[in-house]
mmCIF file of the N, C-alpha and C atoms, coordinates in Angstrom:
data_MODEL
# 
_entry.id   MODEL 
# 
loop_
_atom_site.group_PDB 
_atom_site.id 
_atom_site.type_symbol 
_atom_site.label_atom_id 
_atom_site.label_alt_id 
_atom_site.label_comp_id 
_atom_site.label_asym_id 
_atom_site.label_entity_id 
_atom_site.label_seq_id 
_atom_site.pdbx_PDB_ins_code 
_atom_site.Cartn_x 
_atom_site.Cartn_y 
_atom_site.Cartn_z 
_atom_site.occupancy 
_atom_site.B_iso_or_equiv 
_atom_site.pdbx_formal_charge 
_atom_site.auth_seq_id 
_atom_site.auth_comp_id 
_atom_site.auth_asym_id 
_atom_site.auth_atom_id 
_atom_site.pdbx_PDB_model_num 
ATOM 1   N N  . UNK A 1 1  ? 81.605  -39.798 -235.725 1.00 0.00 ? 1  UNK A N  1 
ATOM 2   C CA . UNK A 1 1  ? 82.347  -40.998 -235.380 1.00 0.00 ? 1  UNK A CA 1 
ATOM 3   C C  . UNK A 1 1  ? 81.368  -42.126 -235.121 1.00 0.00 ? 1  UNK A C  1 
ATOM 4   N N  . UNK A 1 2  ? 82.114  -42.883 -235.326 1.00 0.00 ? 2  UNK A N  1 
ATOM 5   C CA . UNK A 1 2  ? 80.983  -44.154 -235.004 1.00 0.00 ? 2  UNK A CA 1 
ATOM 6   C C  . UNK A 1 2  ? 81.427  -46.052 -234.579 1.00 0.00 ? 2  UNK A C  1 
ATOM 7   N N  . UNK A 1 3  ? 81.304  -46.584 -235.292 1.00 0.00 ? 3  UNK A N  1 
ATOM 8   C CA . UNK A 1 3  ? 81.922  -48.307 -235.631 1.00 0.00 ? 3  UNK A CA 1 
ATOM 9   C C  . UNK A 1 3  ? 81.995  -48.602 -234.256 1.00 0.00 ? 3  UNK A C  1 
ATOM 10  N N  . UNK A 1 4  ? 82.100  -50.014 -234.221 1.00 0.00 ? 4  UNK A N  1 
ATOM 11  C CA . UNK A 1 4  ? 82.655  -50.856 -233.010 1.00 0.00 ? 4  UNK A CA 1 
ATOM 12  C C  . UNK A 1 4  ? 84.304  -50.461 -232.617 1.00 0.00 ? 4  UNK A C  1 
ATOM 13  N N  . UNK A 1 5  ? 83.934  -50.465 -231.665 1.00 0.00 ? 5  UNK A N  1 
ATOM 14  C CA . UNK A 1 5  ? 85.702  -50.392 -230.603 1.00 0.00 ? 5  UNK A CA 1 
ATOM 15  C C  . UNK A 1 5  ? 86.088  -51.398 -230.669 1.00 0.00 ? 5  UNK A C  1 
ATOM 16  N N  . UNK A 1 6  ? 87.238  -52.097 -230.847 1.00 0.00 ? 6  UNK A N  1 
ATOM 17  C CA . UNK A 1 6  ? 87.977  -53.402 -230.943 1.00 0.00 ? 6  UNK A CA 1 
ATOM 18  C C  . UNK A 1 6  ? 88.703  -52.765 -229.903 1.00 0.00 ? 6  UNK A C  1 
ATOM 19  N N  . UNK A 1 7  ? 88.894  -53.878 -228.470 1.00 0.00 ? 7  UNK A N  1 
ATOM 20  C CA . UNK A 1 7  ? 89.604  -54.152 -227.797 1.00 0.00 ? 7  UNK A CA 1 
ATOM 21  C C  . UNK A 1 7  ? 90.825  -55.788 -227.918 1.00 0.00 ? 7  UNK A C  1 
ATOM 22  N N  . UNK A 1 8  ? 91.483  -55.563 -227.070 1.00 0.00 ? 8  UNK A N  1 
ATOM 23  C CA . UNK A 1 8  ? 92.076  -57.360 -228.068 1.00 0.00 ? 8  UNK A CA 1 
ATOM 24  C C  . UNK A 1 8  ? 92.645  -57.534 -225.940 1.00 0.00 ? 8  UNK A C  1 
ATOM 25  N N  . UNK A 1 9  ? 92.685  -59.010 -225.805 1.00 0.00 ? 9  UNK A N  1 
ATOM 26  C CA . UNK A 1 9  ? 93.531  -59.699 -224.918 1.00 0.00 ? 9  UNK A CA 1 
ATOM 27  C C  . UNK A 1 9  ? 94.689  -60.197 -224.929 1.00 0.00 ? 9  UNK A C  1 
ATOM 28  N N  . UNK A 1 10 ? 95.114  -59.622 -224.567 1.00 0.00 ? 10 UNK A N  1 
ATOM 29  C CA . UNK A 1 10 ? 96.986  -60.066 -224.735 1.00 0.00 ? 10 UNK A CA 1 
ATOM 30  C C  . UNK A 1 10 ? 97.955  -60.847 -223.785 1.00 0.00 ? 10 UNK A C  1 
ATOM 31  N N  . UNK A 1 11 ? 98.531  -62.213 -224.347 1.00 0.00 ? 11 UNK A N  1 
ATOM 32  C CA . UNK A 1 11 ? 99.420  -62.940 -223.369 1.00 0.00 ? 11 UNK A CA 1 
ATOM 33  C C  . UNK A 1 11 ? 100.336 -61.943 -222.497 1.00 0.00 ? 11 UNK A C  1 
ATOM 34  N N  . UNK A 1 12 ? 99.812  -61.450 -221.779 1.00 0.00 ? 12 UNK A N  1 
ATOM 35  C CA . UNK A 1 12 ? 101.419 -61.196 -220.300 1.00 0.00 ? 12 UNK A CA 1 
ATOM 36  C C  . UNK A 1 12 ? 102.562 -61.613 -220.024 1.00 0.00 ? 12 UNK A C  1 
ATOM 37  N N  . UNK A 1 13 ? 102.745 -63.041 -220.549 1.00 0.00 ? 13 UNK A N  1 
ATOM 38  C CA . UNK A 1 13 ? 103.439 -63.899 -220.866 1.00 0.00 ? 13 UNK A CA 1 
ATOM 39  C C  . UNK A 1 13 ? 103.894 -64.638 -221.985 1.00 0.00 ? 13 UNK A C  1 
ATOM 40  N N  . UNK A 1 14 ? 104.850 -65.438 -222.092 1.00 0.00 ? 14 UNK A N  1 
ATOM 41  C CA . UNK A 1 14 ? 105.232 -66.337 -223.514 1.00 0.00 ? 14 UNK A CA 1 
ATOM 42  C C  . UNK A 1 14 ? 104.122 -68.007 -221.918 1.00 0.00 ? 14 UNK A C  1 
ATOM 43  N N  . UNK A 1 15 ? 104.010 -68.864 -223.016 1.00 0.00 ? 15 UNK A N  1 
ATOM 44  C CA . UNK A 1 15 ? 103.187 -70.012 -222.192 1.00 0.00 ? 15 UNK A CA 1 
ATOM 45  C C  . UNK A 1 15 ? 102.400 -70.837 -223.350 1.00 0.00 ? 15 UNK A C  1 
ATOM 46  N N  . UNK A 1 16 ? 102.130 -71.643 -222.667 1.00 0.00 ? 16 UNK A N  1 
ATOM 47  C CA . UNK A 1 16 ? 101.296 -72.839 -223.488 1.00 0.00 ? 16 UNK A CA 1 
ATOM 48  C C  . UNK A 1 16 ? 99.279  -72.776 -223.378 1.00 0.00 ? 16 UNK A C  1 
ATOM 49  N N  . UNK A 1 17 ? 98.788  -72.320 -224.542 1.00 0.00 ? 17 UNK A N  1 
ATOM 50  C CA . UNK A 1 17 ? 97.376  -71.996 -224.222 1.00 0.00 ? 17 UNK A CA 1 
ATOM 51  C C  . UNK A 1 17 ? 96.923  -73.771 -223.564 1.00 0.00 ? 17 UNK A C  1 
ATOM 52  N N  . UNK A 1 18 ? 96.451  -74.108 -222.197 1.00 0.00 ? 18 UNK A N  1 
ATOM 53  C CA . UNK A 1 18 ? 95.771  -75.116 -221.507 1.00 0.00 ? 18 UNK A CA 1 
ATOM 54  C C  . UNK A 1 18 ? 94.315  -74.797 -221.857 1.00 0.00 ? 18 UNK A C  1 
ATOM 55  N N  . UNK A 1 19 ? 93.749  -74.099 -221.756 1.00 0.00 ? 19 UNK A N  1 
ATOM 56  C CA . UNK A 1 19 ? 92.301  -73.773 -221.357 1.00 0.00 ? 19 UNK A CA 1 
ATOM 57  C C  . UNK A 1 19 ? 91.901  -72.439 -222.339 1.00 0.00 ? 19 UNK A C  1 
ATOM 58  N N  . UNK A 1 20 ? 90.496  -72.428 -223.567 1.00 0.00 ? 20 UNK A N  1 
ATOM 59  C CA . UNK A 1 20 ? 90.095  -71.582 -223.565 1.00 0.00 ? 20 UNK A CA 1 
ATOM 60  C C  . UNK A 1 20 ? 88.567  -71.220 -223.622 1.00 0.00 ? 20 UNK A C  1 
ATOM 61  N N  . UNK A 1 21 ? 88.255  -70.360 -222.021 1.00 0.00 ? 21 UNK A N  1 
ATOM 62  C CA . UNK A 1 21 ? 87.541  -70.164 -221.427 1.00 0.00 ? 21 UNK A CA 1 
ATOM 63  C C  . UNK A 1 21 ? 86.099  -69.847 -222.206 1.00 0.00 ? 21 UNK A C  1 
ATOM 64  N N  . UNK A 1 22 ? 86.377  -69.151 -223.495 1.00 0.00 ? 22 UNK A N  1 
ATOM 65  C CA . UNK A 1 22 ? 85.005  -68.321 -224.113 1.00 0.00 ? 22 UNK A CA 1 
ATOM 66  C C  . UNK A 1 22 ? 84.895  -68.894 -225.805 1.00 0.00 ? 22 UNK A C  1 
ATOM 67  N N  . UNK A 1 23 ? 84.035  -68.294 -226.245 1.00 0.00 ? 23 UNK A N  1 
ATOM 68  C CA . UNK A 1 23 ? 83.457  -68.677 -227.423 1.00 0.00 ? 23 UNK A CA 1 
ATOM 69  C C  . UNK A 1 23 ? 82.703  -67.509 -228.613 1.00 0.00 ? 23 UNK A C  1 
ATOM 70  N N  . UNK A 1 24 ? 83.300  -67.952 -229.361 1.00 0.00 ? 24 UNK A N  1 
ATOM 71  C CA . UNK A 1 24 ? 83.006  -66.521 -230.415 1.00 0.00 ? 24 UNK A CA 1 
ATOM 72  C C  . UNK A 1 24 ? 81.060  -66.070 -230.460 1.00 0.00 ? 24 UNK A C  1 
ATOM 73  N N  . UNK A 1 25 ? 81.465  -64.810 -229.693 1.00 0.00 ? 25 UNK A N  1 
ATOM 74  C CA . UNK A 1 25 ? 79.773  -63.773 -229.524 1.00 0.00 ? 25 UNK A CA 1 
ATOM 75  C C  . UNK A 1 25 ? 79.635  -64.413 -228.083 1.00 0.00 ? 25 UNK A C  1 
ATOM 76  N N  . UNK A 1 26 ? 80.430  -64.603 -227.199 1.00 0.00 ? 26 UNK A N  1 
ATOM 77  C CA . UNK A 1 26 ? 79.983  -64.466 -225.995 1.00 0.00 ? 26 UNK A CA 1 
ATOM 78  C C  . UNK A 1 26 ? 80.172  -63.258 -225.245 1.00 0.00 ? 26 UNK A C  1 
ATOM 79  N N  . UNK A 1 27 ? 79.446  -62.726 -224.339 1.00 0.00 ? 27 UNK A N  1 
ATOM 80  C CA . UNK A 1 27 ? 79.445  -61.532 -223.848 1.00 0.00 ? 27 UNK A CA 1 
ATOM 81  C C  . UNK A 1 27 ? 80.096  -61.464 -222.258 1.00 0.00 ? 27 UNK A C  1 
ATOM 82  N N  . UNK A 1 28 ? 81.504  -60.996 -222.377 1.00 0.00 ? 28 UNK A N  1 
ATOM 83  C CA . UNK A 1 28 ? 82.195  -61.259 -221.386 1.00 0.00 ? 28 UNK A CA 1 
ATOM 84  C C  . UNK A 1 28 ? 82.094  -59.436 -220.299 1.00 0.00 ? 28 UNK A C  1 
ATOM 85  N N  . UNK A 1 29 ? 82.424  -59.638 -219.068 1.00 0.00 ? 29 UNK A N  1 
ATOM 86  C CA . UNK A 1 29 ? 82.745  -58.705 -218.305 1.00 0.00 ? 29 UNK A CA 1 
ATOM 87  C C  . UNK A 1 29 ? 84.219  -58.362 -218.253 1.00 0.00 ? 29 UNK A C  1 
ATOM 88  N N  . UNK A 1 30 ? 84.690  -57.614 -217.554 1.00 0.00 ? 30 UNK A N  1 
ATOM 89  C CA . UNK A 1 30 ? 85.623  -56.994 -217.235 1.00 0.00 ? 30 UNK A CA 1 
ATOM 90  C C  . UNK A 1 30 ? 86.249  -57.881 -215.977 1.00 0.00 ? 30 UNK A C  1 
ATOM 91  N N  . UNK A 1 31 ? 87.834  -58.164 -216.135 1.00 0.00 ? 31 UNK A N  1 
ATOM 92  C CA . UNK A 1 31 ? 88.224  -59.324 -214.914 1.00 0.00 ? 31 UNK A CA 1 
ATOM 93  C C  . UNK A 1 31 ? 87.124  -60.739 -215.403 1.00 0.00 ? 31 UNK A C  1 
ATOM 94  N N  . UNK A 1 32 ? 86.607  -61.034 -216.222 1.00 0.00 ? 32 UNK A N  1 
ATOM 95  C CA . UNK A 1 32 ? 86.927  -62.880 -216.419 1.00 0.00 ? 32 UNK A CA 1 
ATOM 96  C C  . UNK A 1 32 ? 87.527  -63.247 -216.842 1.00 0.00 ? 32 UNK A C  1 
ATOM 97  N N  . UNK A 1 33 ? 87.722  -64.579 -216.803 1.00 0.00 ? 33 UNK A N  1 
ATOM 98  C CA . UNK A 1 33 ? 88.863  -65.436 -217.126 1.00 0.00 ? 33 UNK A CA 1 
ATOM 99  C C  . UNK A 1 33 ? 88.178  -66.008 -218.545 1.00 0.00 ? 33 UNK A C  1 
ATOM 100 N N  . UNK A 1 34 ? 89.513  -65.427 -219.713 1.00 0.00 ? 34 UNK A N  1 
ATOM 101 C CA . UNK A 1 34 ? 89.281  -65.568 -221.256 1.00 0.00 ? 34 UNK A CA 1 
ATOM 102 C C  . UNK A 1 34 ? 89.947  -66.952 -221.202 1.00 0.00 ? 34 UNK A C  1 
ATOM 103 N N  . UNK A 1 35 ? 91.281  -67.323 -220.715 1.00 0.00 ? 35 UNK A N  1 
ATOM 104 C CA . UNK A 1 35 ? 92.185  -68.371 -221.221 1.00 0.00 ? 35 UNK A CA 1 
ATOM 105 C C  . UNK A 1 35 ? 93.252  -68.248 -220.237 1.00 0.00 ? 35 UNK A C  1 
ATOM 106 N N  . UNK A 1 36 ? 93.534  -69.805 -220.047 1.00 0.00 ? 36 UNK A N  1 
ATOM 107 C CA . UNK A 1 36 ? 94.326  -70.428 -218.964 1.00 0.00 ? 36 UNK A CA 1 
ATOM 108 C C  . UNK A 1 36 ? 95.719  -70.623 -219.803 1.00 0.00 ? 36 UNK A C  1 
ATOM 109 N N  . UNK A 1 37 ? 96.982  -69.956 -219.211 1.00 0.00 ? 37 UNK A N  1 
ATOM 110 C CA . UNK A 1 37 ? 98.232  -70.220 -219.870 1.00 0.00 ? 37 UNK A CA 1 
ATOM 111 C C  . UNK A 1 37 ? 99.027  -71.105 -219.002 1.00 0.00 ? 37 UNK A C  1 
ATOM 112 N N  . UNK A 1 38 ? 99.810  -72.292 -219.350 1.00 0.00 ? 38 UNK A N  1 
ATOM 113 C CA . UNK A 1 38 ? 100.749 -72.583 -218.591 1.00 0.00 ? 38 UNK A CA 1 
ATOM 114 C C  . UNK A 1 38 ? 102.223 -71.826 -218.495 1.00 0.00 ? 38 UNK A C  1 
ATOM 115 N N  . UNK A 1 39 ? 102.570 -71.458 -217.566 1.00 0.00 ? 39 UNK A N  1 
ATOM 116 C CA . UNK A 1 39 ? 104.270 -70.772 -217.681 1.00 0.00 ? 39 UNK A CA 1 
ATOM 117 C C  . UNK A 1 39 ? 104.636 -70.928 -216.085 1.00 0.00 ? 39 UNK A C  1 
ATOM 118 N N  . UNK A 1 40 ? 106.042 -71.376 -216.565 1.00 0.00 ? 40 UNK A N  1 
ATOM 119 C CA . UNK A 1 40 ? 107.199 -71.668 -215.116 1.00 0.00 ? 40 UNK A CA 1 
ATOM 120 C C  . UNK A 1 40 ? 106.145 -73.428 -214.926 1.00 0.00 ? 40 UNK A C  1 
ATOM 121 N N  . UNK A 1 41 ? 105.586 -74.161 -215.377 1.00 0.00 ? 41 UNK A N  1 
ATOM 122 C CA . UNK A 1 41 ? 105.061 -75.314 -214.977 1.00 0.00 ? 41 UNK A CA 1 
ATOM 123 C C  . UNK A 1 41 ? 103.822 -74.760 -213.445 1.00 0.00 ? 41 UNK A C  1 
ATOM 124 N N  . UNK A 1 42 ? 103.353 -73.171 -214.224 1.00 0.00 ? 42 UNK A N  1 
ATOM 125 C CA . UNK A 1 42 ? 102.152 -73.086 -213.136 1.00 0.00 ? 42 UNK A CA 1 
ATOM 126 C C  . UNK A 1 42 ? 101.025 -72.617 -214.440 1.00 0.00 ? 42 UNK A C  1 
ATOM 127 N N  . UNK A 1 43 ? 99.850  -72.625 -213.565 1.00 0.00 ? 43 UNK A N  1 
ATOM 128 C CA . UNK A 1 43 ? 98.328  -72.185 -214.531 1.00 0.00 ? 43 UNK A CA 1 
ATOM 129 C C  . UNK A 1 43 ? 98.393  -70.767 -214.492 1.00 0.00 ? 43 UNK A C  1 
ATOM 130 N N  . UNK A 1 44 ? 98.447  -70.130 -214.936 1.00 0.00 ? 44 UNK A N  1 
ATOM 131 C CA . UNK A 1 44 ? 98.159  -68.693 -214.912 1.00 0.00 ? 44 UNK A CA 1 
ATOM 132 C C  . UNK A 1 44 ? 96.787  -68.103 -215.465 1.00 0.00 ? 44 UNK A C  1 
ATOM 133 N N  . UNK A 1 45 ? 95.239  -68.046 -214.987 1.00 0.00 ? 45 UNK A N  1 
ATOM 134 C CA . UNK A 1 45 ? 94.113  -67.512 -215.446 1.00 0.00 ? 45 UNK A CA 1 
ATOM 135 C C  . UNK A 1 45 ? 94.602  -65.717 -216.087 1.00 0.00 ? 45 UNK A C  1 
ATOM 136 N N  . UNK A 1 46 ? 94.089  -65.881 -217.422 1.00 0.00 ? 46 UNK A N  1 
ATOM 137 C CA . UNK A 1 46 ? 94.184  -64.450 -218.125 1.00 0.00 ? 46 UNK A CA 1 
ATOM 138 C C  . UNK A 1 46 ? 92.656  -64.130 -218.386 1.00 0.00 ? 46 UNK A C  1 
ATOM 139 N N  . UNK A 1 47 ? 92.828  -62.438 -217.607 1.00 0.00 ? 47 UNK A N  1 
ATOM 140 C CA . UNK A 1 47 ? 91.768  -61.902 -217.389 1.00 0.00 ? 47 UNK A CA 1 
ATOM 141 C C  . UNK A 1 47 ? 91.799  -61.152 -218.436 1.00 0.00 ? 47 UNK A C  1 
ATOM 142 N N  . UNK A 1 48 ? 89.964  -60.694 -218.272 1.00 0.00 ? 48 UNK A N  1 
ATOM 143 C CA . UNK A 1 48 ? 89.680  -59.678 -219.844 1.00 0.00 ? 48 UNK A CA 1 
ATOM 144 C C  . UNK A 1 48 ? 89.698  -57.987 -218.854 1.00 0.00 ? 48 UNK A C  1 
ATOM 145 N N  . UNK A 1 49 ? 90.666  -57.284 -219.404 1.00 0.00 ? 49 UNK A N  1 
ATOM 146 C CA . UNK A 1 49 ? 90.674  -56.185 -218.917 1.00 0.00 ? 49 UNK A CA 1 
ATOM 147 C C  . UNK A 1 49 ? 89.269  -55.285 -219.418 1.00 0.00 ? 49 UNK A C  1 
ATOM 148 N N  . UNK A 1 50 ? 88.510  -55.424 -220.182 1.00 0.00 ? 50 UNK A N  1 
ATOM 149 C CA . UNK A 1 50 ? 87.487  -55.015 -220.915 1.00 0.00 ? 50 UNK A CA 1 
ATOM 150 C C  . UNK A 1 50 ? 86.157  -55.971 -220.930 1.00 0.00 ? 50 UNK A C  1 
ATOM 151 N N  . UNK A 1 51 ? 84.876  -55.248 -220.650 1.00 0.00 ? 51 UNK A N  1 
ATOM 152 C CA . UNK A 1 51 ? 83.974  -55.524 -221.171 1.00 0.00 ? 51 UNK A CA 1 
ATOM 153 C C  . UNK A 1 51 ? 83.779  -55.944 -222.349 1.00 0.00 ? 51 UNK A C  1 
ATOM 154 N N  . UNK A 1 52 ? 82.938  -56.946 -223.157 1.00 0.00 ? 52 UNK A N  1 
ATOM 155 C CA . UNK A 1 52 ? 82.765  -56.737 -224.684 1.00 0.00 ? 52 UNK A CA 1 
ATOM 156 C C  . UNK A 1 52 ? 82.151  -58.102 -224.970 1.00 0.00 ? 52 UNK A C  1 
ATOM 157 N N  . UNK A 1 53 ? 82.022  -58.154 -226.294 1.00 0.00 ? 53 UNK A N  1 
ATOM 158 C CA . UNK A 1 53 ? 81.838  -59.760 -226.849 1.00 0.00 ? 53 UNK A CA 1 
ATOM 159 C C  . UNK A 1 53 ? 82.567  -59.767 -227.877 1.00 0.00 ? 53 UNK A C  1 
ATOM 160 N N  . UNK A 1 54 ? 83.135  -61.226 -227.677 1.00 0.00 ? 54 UNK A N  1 
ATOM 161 C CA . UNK A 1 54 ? 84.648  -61.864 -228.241 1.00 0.00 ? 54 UNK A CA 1 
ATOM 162 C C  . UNK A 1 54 ? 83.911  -62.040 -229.660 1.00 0.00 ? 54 UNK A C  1 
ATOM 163 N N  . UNK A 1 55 ? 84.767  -61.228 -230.180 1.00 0.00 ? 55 UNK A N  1 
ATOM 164 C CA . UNK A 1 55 ? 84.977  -61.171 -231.943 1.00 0.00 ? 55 UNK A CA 1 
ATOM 165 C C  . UNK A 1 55 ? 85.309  -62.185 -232.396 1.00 0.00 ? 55 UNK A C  1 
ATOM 166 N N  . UNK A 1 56 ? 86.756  -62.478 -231.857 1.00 0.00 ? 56 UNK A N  1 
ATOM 167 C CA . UNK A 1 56 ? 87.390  -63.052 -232.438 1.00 0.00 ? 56 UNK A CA 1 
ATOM 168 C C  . UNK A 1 56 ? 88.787  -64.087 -231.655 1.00 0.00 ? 56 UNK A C  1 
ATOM 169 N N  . UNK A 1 57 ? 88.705  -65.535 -231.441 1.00 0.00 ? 57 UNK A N  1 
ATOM 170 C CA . UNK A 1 57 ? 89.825  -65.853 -230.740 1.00 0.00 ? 57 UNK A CA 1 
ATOM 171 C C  . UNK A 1 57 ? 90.724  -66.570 -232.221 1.00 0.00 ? 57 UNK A C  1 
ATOM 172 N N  . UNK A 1 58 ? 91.870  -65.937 -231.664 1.00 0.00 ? 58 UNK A N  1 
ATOM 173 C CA . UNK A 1 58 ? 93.386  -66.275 -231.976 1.00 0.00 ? 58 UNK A CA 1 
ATOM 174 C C  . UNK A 1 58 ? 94.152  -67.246 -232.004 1.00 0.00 ? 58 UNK A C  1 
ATOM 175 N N  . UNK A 1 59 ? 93.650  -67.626 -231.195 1.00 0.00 ? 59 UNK A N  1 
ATOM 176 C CA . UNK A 1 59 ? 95.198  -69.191 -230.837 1.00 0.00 ? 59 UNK A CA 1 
ATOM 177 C C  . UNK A 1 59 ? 93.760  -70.448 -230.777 1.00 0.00 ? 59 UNK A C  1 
ATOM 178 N N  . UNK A 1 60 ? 94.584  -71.403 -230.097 1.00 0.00 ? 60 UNK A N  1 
ATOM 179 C CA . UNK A 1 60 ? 93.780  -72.801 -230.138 1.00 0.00 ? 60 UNK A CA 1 
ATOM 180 C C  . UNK A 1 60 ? 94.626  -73.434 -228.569 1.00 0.00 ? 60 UNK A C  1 
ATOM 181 N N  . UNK A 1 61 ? 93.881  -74.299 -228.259 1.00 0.00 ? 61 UNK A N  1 
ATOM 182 C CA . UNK A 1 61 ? 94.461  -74.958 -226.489 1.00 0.00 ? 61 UNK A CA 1 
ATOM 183 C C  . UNK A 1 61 ? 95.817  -75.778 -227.698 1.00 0.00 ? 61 UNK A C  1 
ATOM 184 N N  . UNK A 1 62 ? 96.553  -75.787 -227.081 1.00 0.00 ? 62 UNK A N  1 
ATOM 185 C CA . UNK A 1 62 ? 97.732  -76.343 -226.665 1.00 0.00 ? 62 UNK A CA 1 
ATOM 186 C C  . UNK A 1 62 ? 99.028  -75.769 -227.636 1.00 0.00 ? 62 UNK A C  1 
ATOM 187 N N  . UNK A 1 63 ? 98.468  -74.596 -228.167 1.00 0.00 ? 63 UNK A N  1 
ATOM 188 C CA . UNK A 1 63 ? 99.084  -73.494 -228.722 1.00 0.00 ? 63 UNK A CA 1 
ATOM 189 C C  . UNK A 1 63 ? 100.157 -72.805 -228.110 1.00 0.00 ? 63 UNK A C  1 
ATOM 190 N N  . UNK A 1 64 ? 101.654 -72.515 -228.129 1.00 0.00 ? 64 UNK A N  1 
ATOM 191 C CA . UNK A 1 64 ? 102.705 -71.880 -227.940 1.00 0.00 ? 64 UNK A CA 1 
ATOM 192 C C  . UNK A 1 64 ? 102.351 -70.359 -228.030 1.00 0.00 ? 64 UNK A C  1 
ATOM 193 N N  . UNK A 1 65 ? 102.123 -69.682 -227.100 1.00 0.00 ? 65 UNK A N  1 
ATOM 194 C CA . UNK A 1 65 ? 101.915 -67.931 -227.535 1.00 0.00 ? 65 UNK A CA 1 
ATOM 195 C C  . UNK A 1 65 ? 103.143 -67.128 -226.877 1.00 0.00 ? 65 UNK A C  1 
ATOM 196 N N  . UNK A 1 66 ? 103.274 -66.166 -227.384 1.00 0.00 ? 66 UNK A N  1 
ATOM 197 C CA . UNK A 1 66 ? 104.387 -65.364 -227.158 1.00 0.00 ? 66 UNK A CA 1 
ATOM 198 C C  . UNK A 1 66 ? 103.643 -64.132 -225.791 1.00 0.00 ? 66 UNK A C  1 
ATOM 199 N N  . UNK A 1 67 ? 104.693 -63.548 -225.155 1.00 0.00 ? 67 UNK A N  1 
ATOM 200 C CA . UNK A 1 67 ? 104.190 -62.081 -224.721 1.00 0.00 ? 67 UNK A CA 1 
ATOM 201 C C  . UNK A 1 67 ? 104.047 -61.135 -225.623 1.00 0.00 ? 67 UNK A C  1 
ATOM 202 N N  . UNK A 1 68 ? 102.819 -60.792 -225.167 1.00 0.00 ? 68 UNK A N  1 
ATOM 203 C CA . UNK A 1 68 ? 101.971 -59.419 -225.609 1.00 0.00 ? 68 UNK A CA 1 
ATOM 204 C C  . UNK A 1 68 ? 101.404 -60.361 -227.081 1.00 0.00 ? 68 UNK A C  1 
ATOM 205 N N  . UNK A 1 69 ? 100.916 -61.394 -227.318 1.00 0.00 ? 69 UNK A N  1 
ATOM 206 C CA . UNK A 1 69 ? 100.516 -61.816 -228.551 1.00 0.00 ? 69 UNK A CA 1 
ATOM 207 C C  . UNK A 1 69 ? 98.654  -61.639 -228.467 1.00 0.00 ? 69 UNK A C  1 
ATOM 208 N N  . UNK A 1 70 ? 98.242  -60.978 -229.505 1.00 0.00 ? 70 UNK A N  1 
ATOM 209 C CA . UNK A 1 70 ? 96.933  -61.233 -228.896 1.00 0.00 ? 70 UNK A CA 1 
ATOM 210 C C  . UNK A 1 70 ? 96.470  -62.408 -228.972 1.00 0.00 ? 70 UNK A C  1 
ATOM 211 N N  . UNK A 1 71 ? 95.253  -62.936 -228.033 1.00 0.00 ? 71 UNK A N  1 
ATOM 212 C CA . UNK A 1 71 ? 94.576  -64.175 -227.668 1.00 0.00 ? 71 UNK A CA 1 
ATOM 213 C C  . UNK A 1 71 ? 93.085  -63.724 -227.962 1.00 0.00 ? 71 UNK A C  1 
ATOM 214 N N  . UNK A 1 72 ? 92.264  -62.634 -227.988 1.00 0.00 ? 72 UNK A N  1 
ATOM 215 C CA . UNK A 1 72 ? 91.066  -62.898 -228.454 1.00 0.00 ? 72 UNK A CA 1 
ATOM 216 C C  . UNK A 1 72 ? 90.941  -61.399 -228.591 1.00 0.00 ? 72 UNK A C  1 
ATOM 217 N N  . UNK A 1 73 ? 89.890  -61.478 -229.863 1.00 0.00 ? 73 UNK A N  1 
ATOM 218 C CA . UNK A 1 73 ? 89.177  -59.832 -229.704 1.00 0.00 ? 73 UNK A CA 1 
ATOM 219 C C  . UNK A 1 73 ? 88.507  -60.067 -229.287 1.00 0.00 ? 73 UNK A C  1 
ATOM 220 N N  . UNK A 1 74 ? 88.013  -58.559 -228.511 1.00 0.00 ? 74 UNK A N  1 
ATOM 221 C CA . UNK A 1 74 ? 86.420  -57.865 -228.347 1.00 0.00 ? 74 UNK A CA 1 
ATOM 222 C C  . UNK A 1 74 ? 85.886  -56.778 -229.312 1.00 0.00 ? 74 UNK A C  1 
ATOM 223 N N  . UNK A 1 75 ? 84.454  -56.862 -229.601 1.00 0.00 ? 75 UNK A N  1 
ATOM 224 C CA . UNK A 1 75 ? 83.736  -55.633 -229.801 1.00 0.00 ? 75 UNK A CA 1 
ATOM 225 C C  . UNK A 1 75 ? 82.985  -54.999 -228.741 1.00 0.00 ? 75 UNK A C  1 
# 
């Protein structure tokens, strides 16, 4: 066995992307803040449940995302 593990970050929520926190090949921890969603007219910080460096982000700031949509990979 072998290859990179793809982990992905996923909206918790439906919300409006305000803020995004990281940048493709940055090397994030576990619990930082990837991207700021607005929902109910509050900020909601979305954490990276995973270690890794972001592959790949998904959406763009002021982007409409759904729940459970992914918002960024990791390797």
């Amino acid at each position: 066995m072998g290859g990179n593990k793809l982990a992905e970050v996923r909206a918790p929520m439906g919300g409006k992307v305000i803020k995004i926190a990281v940048k493709v090949g940055d090397k994030i921890n576990a619990d930082d803040e990837v991207v700021v969603l607005e929902a109910m007219k509050m900020e909601m910080p979305i954490l990276s449940e995973e270690g890794g460096t972001v592959a790949e982000i998904k959406i763009e700031a002021g982007q409409t995302v759904e729940a459970d949509q992914v918002l960024i990979v990791l390797s």
